[in-house]
N, C-alpha and C positions, 0 to 999 in steps of 0.2 A: 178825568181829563181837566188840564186847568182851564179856565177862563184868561181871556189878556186882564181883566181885572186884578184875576191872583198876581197873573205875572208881575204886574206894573207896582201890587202892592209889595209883592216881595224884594223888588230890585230897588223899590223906595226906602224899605230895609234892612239894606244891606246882603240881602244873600241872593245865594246865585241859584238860577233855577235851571234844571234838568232839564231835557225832555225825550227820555230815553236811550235811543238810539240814534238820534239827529244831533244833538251838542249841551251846549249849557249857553244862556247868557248871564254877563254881569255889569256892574257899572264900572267906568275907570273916568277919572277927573283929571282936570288940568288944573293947577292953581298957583299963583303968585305965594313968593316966598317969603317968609319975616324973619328978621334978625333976630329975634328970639323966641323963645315958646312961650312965655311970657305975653309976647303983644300978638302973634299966633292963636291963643286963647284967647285975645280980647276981640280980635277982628271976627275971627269964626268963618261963618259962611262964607262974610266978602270977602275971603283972598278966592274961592270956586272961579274959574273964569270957564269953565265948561265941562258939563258933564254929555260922555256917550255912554252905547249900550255895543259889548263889547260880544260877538259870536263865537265860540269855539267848537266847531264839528267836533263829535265823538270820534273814536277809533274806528267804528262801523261805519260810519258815513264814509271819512277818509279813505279808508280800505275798497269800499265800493265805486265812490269816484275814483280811484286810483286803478281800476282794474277796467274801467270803461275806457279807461284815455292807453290802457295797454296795447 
């Protein structure tokens, strides 16, 4: 079983974590845009103007809540 530890470290790395039967989460950003990839590369991090943590139920979850509200 992970820890929120793993979790938090995993989503700091890019990937998305399982958790069986219940969904995945991941991260998705907002960011300001640059006129070229050029100054995009230079800026980096500061164009991030917000990062969340993104839920997606599994098919088993969905299936299940959708047979309750039947």
């Amino acid at each position: 079983m992970l820890c929120k530890y793993e979790v938090m470290e995993a989503l700091e790395n890019g990937n998305t974590v399982r958790l069986d039967d219940l969904g995945s989460f991941r991260l998705t950003m907002k960011s300001q845009g640059a006129p070229t990839a050029a100054e995009a590369k230079k800026k980096g991090a500061q164009l991030i103007k917000q990062v969340n943590v993104q839920f997606t139920k599994s098919t088993t979850m969905r299936d299940t809540l959708d047979a309750r509200e039947a």
